[in-house]
C-alpha positions as CSV (number, residue, x, y, z in Angstrom):
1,X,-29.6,-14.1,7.1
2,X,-30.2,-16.2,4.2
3,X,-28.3,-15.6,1.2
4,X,-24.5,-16.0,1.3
5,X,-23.5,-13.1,0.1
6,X,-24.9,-11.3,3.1
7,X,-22.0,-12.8,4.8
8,X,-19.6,-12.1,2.8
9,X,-20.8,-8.0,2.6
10,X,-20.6,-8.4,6.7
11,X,-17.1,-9.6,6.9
12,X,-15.7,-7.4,4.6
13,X,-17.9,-4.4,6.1
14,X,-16.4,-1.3,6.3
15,X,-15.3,-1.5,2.1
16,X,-14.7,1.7,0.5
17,X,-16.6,2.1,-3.2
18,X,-15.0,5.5,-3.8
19,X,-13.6,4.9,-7.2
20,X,-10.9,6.7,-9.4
21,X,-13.2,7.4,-11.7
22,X,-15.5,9.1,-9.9
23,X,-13.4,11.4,-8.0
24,X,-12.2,14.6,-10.1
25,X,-9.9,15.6,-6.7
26,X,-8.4,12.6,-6.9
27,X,-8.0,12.7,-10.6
28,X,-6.2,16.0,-10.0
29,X,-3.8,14.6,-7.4
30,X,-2.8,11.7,-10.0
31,X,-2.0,14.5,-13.0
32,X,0.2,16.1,-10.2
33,X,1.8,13.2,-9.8
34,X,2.6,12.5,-13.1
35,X,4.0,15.8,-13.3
36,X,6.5,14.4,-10.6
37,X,5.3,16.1,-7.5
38,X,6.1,14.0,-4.8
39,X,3.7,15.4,-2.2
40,X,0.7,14.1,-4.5
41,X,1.9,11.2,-4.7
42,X,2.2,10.9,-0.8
43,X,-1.5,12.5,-0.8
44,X,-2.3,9.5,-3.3
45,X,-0.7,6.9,-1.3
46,X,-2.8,7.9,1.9
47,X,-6.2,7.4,0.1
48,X,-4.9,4.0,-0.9
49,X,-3.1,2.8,1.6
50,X,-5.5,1.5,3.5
51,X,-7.6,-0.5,0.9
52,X,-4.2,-1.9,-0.5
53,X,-3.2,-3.0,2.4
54,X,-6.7,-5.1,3.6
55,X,-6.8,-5.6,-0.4
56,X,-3.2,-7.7,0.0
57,X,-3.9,-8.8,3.2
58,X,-6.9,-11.2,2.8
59,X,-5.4,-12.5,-1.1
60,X,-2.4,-13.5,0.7
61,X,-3.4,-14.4,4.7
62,X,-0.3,-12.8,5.6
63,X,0.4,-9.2,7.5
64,X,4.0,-9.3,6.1
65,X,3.5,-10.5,2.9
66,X,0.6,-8.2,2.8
67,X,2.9,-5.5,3.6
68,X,5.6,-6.2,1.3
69,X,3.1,-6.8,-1.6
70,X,1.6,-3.2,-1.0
71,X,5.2,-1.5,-0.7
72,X,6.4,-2.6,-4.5
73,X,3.0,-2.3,-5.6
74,X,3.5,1.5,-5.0
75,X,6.7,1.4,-5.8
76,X,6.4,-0.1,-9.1
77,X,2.9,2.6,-9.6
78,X,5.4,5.2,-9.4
79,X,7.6,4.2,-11.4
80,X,5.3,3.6,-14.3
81,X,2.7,6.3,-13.9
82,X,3.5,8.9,-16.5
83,X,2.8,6.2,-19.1
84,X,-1.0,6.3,-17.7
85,X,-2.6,7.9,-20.2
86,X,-6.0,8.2,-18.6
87,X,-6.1,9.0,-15.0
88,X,-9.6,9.1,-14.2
89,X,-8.2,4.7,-14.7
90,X,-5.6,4.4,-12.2
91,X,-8.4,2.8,-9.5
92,X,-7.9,-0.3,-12.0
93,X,-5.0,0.5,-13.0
94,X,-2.9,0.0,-9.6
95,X,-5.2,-2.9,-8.8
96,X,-3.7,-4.8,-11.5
97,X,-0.7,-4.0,-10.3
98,X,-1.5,-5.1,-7.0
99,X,-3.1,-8.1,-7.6
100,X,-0.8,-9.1,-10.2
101,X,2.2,-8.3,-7.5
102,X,0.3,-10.4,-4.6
103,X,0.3,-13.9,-6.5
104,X,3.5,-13.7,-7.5
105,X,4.8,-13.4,-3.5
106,X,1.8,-15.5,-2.3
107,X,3.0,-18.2,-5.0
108,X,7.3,-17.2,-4.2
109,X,6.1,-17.5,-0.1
110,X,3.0,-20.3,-0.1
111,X,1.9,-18.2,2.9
112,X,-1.8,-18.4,2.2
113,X,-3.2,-19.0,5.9
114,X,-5.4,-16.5,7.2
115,X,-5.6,-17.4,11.1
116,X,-6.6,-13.9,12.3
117,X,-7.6,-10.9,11.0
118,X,-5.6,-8.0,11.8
119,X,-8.3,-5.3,10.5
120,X,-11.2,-6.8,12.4
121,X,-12.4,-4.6,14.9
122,X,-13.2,-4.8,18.4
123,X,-15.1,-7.7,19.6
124,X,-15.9,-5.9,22.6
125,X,-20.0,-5.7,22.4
126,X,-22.1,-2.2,21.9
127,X,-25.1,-1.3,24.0
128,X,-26.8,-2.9,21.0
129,X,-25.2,-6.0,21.0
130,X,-25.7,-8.9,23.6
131,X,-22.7,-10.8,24.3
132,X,-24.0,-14.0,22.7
133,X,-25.0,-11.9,19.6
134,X,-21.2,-10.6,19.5
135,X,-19.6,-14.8,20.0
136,X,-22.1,-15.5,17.4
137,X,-20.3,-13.0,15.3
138,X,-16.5,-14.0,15.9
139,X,-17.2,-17.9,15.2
140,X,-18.7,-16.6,11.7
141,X,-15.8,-14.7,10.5
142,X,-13.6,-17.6,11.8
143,X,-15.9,-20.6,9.6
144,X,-15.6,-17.6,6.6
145,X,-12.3,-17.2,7.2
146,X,-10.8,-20.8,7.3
147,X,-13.5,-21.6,4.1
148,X,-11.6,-18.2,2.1
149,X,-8.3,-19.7,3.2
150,X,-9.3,-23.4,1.6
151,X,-9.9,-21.5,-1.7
152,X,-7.6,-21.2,-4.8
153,X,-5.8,-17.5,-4.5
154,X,-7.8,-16.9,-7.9
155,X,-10.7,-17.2,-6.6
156,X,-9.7,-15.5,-3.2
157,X,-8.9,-12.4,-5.2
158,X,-12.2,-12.1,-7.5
159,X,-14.1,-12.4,-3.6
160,X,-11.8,-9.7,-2.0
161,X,-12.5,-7.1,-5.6
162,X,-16.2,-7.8,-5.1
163,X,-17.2,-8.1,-2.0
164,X,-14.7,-6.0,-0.2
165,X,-13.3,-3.0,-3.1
166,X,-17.1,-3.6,-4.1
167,X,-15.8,-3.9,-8.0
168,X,-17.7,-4.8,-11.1
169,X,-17.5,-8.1,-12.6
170,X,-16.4,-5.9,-15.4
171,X,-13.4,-4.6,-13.5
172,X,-12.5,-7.4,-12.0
173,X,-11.8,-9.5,-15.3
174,X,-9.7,-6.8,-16.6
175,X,-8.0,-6.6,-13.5
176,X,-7.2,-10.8,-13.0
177,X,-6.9,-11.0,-16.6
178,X,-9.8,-13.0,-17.1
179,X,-13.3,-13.7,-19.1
180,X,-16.3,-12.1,-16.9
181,X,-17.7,-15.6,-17.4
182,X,-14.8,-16.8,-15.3
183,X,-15.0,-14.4,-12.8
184,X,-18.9,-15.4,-12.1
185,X,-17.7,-19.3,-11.8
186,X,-15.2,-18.5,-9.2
187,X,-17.5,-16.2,-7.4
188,X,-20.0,-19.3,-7.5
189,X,-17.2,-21.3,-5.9
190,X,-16.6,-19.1,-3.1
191,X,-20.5,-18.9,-2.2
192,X,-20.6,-22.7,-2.6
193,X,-17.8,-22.9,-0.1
194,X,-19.0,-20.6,2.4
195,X,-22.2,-22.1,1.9
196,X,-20.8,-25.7,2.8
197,X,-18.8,-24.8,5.8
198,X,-21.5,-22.4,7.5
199,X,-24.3,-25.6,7.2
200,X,-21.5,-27.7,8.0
201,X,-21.0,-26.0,11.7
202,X,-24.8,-25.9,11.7
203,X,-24.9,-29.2,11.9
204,X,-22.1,-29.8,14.1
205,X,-24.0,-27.7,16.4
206,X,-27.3,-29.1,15.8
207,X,-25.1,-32.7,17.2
208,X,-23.8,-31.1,20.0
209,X,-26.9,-30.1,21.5
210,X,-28.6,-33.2,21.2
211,X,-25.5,-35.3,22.5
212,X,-25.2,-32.9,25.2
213,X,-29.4,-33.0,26.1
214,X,-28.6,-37.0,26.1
215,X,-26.0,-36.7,28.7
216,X,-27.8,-34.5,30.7
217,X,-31.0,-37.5,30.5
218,X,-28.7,-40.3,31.2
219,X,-27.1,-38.3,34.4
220,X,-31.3,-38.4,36.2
C-alpha cells in the first residue's frame, strides 16, 4: 500500500456515497416531511442516523459529544426544513448543519481525543486473515487515529466529508464554508500527517529490530 489515501479509504471503510440527490425515494420522504408528517421524518432520521453519528464522532473524538452533536443537529433540521426549498439538497444541507453544530460543542467541550473507535469492527480475524495480518491492522488505525486526533478540527472535518461521506471537494467547501482551494490545503495536511507518523513507526520498528537482533548477538 503506497499512497496515503489508501489508508485513509481503509479506515473509514464501510462509508456510504448514497447521496440526497440521487435518491428520488428519499427525495419523497423529505417533501413528506416538510408537509409535517412525522413518520417521514423518523423514516429520514434512520437513513441518517448512522452516517451522522460516525460523521460527529470522528470531528469531535467523543461518543457523547458525538451523540449530542447528532441529536440538535436533527433537532434543529426539523425545525428549519420547510424553508428548504430544494430537497433533492438536504444531503448538504444537514451536513452543514452538522458540521457547523459539531465545532461549536467540540470548541464549548475541547474534547477532541479520539482513543478508540466505537464503530470499528471486530478484530477478531477471518479465515482470510492471519492473525499477524489482523495486529498489523489495529496498530494502523491506532498511528491514523492519534495522527487525525493531532490535526486542527478544520482539517479533521474536510478528511471525515471526503474520505468517509465520500463528498466532493465541491461539497465540502460549501458545507465548511470555505474556498475549494482551502479544502485541498487541508486535505494536503492530513496526508502529510498520516504520512509522517506511519514512516515515523516504520522507523521505530526498523530500530527495534536491529536493537533487538543486537541483544540477541551480545547474549552468544
Amino acid at each position: 500500500m503506497n499512497r496515503i489515501e489508501d489508508y485513509f479509504h481503509i479506515y473509514y471503510k464501510g462509508a456510504p456515497n448514497t447521496k440526497g440527490e440521487e435518491n428520488v425515494e428519499e427525495i419523497n420522504i423529505i417533501r413528506k416531511c416538510q408537509l409535517g408528517d412525522m413518520e417521514a421524518f423518523n423514516e429520514l432520521y434512520r437513513l441518517y442516523i448512522g452516517r451522522a453519528m460516525r460523521t460527529a464522532y470522528y470531528i469531535s473524538g467523543n461518543k457523547t459529544t458525538a451523540e449530542d452533536i447528532v441529536q440538535e443537529a436533527f433537532t434543529e433540521a426539523y425545525m428549519k426544513l420547510k424553508s428548504l426549498r430544494t430537497p433533492e439538497t438536504f444531503y448538504r444541507w444537514f451536513y452543514i448543519i452538522l458540521v457547523r453544530t459539531g465545532w461549536r460543542m467540540v470548541n464549548k467541550s475541547k474534547k477532541i481525543l479520539p482513543v478508540e473507535n466505537i464503530f470499528e469492527d471486530t478484530d477478531i480475524p477471518t479465515f482470510q486473515e492471519s492473525v499477524e495480518e489482523t495486529v498489523e491492522v489495529r496498530e494502523r488505525n491506532l498511528i491514523i487515529r492519534n495522527a487525525l486526533g493531532s490535526l486542527s478540527v478544520p482539517v479533521r472535518t474536510a478528511v471525515v466529508l471526503y474520505y468517509y461521506n465520500d463528498m466532493t471537494i465541491k461539497d465540502i467547501s460549501k458545507i465548511m464554508g470555505c474556498f475549494q482551494g482551502t479544502v485541498k490545503s487541508r486535505l494536503f495536511q492530513a496526508r502529510l500527517q498520516i504520512k509522517k507518523s506511519l514512516t515515523k513507526q516504520t522507523h521505530e520498528e526498523l530500530f527495534d529490530f536491529a536493537h533487538s537482533g543486537k541483544e540477541c548477538m551480545n547474549n552468544d
